[in-house]
C-alpha positions in Angstrom: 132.2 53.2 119.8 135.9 52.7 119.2 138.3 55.7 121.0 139.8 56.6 117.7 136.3 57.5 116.7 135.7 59.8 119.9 139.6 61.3 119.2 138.9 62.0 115.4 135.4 63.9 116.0 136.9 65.6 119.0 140.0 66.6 116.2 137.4 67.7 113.4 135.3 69.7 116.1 138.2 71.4 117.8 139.2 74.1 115.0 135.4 75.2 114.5 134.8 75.9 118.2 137.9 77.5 118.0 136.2 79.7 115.0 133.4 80.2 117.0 135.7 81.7 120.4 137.8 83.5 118.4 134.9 85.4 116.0 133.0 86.2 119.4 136.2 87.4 121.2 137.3 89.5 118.7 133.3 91.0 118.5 134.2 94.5 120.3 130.8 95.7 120.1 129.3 92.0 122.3 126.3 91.9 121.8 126.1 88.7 121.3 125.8 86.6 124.9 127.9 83.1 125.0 124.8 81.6 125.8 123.0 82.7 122.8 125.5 81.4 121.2 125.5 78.1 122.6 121.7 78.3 122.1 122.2 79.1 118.2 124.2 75.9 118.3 121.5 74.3 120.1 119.4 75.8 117.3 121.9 74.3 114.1 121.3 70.8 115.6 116.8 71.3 115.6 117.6 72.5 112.1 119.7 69.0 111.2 116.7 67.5 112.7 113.8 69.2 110.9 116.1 68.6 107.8 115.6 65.1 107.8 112.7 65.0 108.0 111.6 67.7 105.2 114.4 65.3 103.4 112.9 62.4 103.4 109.3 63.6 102.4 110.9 65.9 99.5 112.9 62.6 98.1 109.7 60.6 98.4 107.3 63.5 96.9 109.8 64.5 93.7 110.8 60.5 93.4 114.2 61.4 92.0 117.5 59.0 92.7 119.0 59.5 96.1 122.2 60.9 94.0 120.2 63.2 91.9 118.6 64.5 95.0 121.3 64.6 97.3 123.1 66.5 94.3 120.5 69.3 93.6 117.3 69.3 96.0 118.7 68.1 99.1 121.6 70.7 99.9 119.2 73.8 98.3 116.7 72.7 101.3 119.1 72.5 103.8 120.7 75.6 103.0 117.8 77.6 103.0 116.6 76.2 106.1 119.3 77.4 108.0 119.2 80.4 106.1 115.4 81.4 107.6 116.9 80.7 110.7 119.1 84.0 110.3 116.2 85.6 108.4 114.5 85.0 111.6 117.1 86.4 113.8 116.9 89.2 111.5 113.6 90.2 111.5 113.7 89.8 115.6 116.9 92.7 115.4 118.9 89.9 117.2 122.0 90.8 114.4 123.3 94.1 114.5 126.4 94.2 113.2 128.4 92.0 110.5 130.6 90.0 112.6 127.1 89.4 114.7 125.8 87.7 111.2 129.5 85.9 111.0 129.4 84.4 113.9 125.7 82.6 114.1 125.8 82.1 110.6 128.8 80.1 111.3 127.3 78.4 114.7 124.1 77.6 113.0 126.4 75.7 110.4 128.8 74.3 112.8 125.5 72.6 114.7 123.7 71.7 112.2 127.0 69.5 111.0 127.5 68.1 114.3 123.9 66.7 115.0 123.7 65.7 111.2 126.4 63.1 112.2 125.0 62.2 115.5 121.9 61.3 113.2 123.7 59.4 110.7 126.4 57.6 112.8 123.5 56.4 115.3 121.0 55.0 112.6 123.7 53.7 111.2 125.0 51.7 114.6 121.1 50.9 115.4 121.2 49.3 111.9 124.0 47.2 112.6 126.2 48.6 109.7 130.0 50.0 110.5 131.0 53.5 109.7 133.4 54.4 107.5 135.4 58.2 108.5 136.4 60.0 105.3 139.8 61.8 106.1 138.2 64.8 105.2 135.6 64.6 107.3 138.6 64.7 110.2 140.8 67.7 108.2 140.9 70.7 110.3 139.1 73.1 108.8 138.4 71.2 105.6 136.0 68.7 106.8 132.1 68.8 106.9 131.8 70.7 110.4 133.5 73.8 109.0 132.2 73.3 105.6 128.3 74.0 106.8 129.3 76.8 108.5 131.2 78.3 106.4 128.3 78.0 103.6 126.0 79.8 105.7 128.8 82.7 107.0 128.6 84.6 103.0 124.5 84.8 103.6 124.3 85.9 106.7 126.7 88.8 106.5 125.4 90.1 102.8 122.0 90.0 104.2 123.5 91.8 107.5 125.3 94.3 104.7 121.2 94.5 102.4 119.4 95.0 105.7 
């Protein structure tokens, strides 16, 4: 693994953990514990896992295309995976406030993203193949990592603002 690898992750991760400090510092209320938070994180990457998995069975079990399924099927399972992970936090009365639901909606995302890659890039070295870094995978606050989490940040605060 090539430094300019290790120095563009480390560029595309920097402005969500940022995200992440700066939601939780401005939190008056904190209820939320940094290691909960790093747990919820924790908890994004099990979901990337379990998502791979449900993934591959789903492709194999509907026998679309990988670009039909990665188009329509794939993202509406991953999405609502991580969504019942907030459901769940939910239920349990671990949210109490809106910028609670901001905050692990966002580091449920941001974790997810981050194993996802891990996943990919180390099949993809195990395989022998080279992997190519889109540009906007590295844009600060563009890229994937902020992408997931900020498709799962609407959710969890209009269910924060239903419940």
């Amino acid at each position: 693994m090539s430094t300019e690898i290790i120095l563009k992750a480390f560029i595309a991760l920097l402005p969500v953990i940022v995200l992440i400090i700066v939601l939780h510092r401005l939190d008056s209320h904190r209820l939320l514990g940094t290691r909960f938070i790093v747990r919820m994180f924790g908890v994004g990457g099990g979901v990337a896992v379990l998502c791979s998995f449900v993934n591959a069975y789903a492709s194999d079990w509907l026998g679309t295309e990988l670009t039909s399924y990665s188009r329509y099927a794939g993202p509406l399972i991953e999405e609502s995976i991580k969504a019942g992970v907030l459901v769940y936090l939910f239920r349990t009365h671990r949210i109490g406030f809106l910028i609670d639901a901001g905050i692990l909606g966002f580091t449920v995302g941001a974790g997810y993203t981050i194993n996802k890659f891990t996943l990919e890039a180390t099949f993809e070295y195990l395989l022998g193949s080279d992997r190519e870094i889109d540009e906007a995978d590295v844009m600060p606050g563009i890229g994937m990592p902020g992408t997931h989490g900020y498709n799962i940040i609407a959710p969890s605060i209009a269910f924060t603002y239903k419940f």
